[in-house]
N, C-alpha and C positions, 0 to 999 in steps of 0.2 A: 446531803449525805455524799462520802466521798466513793466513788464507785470501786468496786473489790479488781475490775478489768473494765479497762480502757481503751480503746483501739481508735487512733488520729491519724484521719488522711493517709489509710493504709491503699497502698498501692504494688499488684504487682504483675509483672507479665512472664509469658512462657513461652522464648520462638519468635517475639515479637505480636504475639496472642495478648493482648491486655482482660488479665482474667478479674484483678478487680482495683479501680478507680477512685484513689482518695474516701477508701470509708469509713465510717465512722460507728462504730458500736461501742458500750455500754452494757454492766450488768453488774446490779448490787447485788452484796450481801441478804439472804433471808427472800430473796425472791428466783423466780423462773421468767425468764426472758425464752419467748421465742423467735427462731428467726426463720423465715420462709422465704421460698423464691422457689424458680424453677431449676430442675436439672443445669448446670450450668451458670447458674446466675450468679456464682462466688461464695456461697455459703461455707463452702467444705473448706474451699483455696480460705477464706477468713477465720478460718477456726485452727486450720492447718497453720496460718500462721501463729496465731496465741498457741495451738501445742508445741512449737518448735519445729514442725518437719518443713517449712517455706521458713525463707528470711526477706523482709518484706523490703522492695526497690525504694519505698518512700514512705515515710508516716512514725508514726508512734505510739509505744505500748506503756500503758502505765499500770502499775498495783500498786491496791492503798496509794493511791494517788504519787504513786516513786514513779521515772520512769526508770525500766528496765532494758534491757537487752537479751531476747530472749534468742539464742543461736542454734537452741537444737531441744531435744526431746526433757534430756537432761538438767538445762536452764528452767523448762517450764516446770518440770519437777519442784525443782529447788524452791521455785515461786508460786507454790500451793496448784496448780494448775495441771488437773487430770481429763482427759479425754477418751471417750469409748466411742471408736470408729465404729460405724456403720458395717463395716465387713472389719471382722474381729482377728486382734491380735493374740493368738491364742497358739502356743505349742499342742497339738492334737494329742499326741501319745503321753504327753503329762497330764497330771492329774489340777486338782484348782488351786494346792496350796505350793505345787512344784512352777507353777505359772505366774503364781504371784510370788515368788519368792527370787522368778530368776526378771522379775521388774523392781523387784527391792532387796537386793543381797543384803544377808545378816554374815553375822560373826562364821557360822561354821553351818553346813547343808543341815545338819541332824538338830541345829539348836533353834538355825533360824526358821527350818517348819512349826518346834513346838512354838515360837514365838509369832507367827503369822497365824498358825489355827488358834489361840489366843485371840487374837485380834480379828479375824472372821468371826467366831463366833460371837464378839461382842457388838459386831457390827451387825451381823444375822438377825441378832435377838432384837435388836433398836430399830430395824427396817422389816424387822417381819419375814425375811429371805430364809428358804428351804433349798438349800445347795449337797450334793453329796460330793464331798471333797478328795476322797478316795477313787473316783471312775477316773477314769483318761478323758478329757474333755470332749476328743472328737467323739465320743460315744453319749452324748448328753445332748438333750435337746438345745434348740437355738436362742428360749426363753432363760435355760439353764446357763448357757456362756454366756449370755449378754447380764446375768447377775454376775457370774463372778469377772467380766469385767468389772464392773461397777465397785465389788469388792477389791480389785487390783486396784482401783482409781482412790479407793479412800484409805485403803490400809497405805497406800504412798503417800498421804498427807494433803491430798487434793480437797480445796477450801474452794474452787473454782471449776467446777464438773461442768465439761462438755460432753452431752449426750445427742450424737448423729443419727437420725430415723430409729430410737431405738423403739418404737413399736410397729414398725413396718411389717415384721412377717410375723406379730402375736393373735390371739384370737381375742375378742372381747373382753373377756375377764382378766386376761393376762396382762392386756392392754390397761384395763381400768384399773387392775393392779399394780405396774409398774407405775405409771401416773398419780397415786397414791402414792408410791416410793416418791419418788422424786419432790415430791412436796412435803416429805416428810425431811426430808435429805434439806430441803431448802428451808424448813421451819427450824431446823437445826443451827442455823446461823450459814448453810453454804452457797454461796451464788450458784445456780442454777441455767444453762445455756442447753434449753431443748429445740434442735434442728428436727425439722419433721415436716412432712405433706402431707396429715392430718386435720385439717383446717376447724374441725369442731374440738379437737383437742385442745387446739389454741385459744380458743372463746372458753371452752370450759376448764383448762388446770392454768394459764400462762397468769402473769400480772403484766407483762408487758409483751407487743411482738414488731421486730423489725423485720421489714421485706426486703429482699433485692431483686434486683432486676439488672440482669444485663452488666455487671461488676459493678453496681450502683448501689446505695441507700438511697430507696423511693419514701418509704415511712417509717414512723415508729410511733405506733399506737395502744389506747388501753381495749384491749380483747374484747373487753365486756360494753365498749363503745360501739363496734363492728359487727356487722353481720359477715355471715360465710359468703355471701358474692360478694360483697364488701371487699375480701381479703384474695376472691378471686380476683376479681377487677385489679387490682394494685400487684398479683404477684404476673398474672398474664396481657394485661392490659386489656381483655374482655373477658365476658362469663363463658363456663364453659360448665357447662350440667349435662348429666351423662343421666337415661333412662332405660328401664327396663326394656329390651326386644324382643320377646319369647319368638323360637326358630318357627318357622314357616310350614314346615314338611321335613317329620322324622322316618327314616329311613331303614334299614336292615343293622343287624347288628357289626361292628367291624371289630370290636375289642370285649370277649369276655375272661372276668379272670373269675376263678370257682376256687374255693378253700385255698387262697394262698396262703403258704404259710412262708416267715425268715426273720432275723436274726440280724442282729447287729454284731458291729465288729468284733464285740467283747461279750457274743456267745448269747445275750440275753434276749430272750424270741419277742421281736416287737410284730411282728406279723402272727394272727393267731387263727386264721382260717377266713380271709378278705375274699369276701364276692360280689360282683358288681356287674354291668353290662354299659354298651357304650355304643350308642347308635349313631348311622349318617346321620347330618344335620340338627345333632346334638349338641350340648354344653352340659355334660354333667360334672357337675361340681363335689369335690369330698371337701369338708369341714370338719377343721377338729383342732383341738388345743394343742400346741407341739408335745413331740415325744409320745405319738400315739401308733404311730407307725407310717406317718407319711413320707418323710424320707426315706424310706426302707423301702417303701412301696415303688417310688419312683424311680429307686436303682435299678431293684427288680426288673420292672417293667424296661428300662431302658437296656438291660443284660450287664449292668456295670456288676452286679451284686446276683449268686444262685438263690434260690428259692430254696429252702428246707423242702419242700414239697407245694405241690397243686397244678394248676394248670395255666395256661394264658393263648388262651386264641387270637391272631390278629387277623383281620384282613382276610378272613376266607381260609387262612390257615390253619390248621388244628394243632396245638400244643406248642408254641413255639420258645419253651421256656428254657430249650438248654441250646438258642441260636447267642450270639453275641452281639452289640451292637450295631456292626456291620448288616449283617444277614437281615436285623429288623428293619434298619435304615431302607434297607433294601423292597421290604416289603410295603414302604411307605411309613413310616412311624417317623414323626420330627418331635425333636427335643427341646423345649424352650425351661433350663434347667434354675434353680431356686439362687445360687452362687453360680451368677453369670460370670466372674472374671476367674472362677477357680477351675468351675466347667466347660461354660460356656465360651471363651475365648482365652489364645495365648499373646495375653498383654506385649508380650515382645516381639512377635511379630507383627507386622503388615496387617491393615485392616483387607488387603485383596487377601492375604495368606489365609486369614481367619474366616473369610466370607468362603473362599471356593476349597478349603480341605476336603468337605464333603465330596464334590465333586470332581476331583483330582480320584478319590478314592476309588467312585465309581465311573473313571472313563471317562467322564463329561468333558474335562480339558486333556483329554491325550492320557497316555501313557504317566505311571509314577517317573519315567526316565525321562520323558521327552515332553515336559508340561507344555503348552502353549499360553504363555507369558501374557501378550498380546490380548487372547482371547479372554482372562482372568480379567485385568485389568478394563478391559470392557464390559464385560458382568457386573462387575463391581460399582461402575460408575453409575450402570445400570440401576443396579439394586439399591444403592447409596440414596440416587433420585427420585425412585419409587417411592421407597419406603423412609424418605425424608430425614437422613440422618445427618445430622448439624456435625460443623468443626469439621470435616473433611479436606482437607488442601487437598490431598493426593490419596490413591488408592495405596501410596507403600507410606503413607502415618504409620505409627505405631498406634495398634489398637487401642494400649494402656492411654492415650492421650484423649480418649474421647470421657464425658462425661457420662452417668451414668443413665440416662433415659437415651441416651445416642447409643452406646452399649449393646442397649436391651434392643435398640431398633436395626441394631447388625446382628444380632444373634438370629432376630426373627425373621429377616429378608434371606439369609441363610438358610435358617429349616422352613421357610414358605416356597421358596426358589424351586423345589421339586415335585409342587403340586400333594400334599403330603394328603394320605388317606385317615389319619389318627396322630393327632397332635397332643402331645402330653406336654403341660404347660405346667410347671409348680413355680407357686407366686411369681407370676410375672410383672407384676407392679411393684416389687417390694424396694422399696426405696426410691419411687420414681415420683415425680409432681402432678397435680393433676390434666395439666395436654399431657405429657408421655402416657401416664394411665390410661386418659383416651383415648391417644394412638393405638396401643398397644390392645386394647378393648374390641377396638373399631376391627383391628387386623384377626383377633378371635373371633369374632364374628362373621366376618366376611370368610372366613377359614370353612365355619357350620354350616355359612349359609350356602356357599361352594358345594356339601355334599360329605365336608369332612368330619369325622365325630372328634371332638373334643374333650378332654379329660381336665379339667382344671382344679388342680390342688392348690390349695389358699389357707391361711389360717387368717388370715383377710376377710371378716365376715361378710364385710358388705361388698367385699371386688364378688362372693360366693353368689348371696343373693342379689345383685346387681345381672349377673351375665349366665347364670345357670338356668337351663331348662328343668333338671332334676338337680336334687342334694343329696347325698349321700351323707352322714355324719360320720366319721371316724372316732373310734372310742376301745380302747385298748386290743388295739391292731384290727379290728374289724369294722365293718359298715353296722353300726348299732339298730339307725333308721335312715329310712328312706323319703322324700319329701318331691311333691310337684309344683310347677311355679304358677300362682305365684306361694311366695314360702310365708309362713308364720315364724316370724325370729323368733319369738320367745320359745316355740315348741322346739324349734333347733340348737336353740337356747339350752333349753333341758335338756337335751338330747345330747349334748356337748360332755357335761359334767353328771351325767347317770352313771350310778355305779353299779345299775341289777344285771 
């Protein structure tokens, strides 16, 4: 059979960086090909080339067995080929048909929305998708935009869907649901290209999965041939199995919030009276399907977003819900935020810029007029060492060039750097392989077992009951039920999707 996409002895580099080395992929018609490796290993840089946004130094692309020349976004259009990044391409203040209308211009604005919700809908009904097309996107959960990606990607005539960690930050069901799309997407006649660090997702939905490693194809194997260290072994070159630690010695309370209540941008109250508590030497975990109020909640908490009302005690402090970021920073609270490159660092600056802002802020390096340059640049080198973050040539890179589990291990050597008293973590693995996950586990842990209380929001079941000492479930803005470890899934299970 002739393959729908063809990728030969693709090759490219960045800087003199060789990101990836003569590879080779594959993926018919009617099937889902997955491809794994770790943070870094070229998955994205390979897919980025069949989207269009790399043009590759060496090799070649073929459809339906043509070769093509694919030079840009446009090209891969042309040639049935849609892609739904990982961190989504989505106008926030439009709504899902004004988003998919300004990736597929029609005749005139008023004809070609009635002609695109036409064509949503009939894609809605055939996949099963519940989209409200009318909200402004940025006001919709993160399960909700990564559909109407999906639906930008086919209403453009995309015969060739690439899908990046698209079940990274879902909850179980969400997950088992979208995995069900996509195989329904590919029983339809369309090639199917699922990137993800999911490793039993791969053994259970994939027909096929290739590894990389290192800008390299190591394998390409049948799922149902392989076990899960199987695929560890080949994406890390050893096993790496991560096991429950329940904490040692819980402590005093540092974080409670009592009836919180808030609101989203567009007025509709996703917080409905959240209460919780958050001990030294804790990991309490909330669970919950998106769009229940967890991102609300971590605004709140962080002061980026007001409360409609309630309370938030940090750290010995009583009330501290109308201080602002700064002020809580100040009381110890670090932030390891869900959209690390939107929040959590400014891609165009300096990775020293992005490591020591915090501390520029509070005095650490001098004066906002008088920084000490020197002293950054050594912190950084510092932190860079510690906390292990690959691709670093120099502390003045550009942030944007690091991969995404390096990323997340500068976000976190940042908000660790201060000895932090209450860590608020929302999905800190999302999109990451399993060593970053680990890393990134190891450094929560070590965080609780220091003295600090932990708050981790996950829609991530098993990152939940993997690292929680207590669960919390989330269910239409509030903590529904309460759970100790070790947890019963299924009862968190229920607990997830109750509607009393």
């Amino acid at each position: 059979m002739t393959p729908a996409l063809e990728l030969s002895g693709i090759t490219k580099s960045f800087d003199g960086f060789m990101a990836l080395s003569a590879v080779d992929f594959a993926v018919s018609y009617g099937e889902v090909h997955a491809l794994l490796g770790e943070n870094g290993a070229g998955k994205s840089s390979l897919m980025n080339v069949a989207a269009g946004l790399y043009a590759p130094d060496e090799g070649h692309i073929r459809i339906d067995g043509r070769p093509v020349a694919i030079r840009g976004p446009l090209d891969a259009k042309a040639n049935s080929v849609g892609m739904v990044h990982q961190h989504f391409k989505l106008v926030r203040p439009f709504n899902a048909l004004e988003n998919i209308l300004l990736s597929d211009p029609r005749g005139s604005y008023a004809g070609g929305l009635r002609e695109i919700a036409s064509e949503v809908a009939r894609h809605c009904e055939a996949l099963g998708f519940e989209v409200d097309v009318d909200k402004p996107v940025g006001t919709l959960s993160i399960a909700e935009q990564q559909r109407i990606e999906i639906l930008k990607a086919l209403v453009g005539g995309a015969r060739i869907l690439i899908l990046d960690e698209p079940t990274a930050v879902l909850s179980d069901q969400e997950s088992d649901r979208l995995l069900k799309t996509i195989r329904s997407i590919a029983a339809q006649g369309a090639a199917v290209v699922l990137v993800t660090h999911k490793l039993g997702e791969v053994i259970a939905h994939a027909d096929r999965v290739t590894v990389m490693r290192g800008g390299k194809t190591v394998a390409t194997a049948d799922p149902r041939a392989v076990s899960v260290p199987d695929l560890t072994q080949m994406i890390v070159g050893s096993n790496v199995h991560e096991v429950p630690s329940p904490s040692q010695k819980i402590g005093e309370q540092l974080l409670t919030v009592t009836d919180l209540r808030g609101a989203r941008a567009d007025g509709h109250v996703a917080l409905t009276g959240t209460t919780f508590t958050v001990r030294a030497g804790e990991i309490y975990g909330i669970a919950g399907v998106g769009g229940n109020g967890q991102s609300e909640l971590a605004e709140i908490l962080m002061g980026v977003r007001k409360p409609l009302s309630g309370r938030i005690d940090l750290a010995g402090v009583d009330d501290v819900s109308g201080e602002g970021p700064q002020e809580r920073r100040a009381r110890g609270l670090a932030f390891i935020p869900a959209d690390r490159h939107t929040w959590g660092l400014a891609g165009a600056l300096s990775i020293a810029d992005n490591f020591a802002v915090a501390g520029v802020l509070s005095g650490k390096y001098g004066t906002p007029i008088r920084v000490d340059g020197a002293a950054i640049r050594a912190a950084t080198r510092k932190a860079v060492e510690a906390f292990d973050v690959q691709g670093v040539r120099s502390p003045g890179q550009k942030a944007a060039l690091l991969s995404g589990g390096n990323a997340q291990k500068l976000v976190i050597a940042r908000e660790f750097s201060g000895s932090p008293r209450v860590v608020l973590a929302h999905s800190p693995s999302r999109g990451l392989d399993v060593r970053a996950s680990a890393a990134v586990h190891e450094r929560l842990r070590s965080a609780r077992d220091a003295g600090a209380g932990v708050l981790l929001i996950s829609e991530d079941l098993d990152e939940i009951l993997l690292l929680a000492d207590r669960v919390g479930v989330m269910n239409r803005g509030r903590i529904a039920a309460e759970f100790f470890s070790p947890v019963d899934r299924h009862a968190v299970g229920r607990a997830l999707v109750h509607h009393g």
